[in-house]
N, C-alpha and C positions, 0 to 999 in steps of 0.2 A: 624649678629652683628648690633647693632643700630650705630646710624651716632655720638652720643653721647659717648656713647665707644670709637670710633674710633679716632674721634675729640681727647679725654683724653689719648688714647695712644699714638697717634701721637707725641703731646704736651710735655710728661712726654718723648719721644724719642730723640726728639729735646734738652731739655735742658740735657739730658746726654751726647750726642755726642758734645754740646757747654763746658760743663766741660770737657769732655775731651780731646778736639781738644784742646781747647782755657780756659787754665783754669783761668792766669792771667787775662782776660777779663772777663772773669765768676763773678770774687773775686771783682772786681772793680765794675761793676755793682749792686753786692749784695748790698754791702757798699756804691753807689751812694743811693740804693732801702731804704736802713735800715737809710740811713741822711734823705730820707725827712721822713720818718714815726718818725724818732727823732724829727723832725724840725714840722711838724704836732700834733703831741702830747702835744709836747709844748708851740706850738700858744694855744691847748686849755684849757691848763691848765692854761694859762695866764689867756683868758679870763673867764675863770670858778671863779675864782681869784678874778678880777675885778667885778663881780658881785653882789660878796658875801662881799666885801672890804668895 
């Protein structure tokens, strides 16, 4: 097995055992994860906005 497989299943091991241990944590994290990619998005469509403005 490559170190690269290993590393991926590792990985993909650990966030199952965190949803399932701790799923309330799990949920909160996501939706901390999914606010900045909202909040990211839409600084750039501000500025994409602004350019064209």
């Amino acid at each position: 097995m490559n170190v690269k497989k290993v590393v991926t299943l590792a990985a993909v091991a650990l966030v199952l055992f965190l949803l399932i241990t701790q799923p309330n944590e799990s949920a909160d994290g996501v939706r901390t994860a999914l606010g900045w990619l909202q909040s990211g998005a839409e600084s750039i469509i501000t500025f994409v906005r602004s350019l064209f403005a």
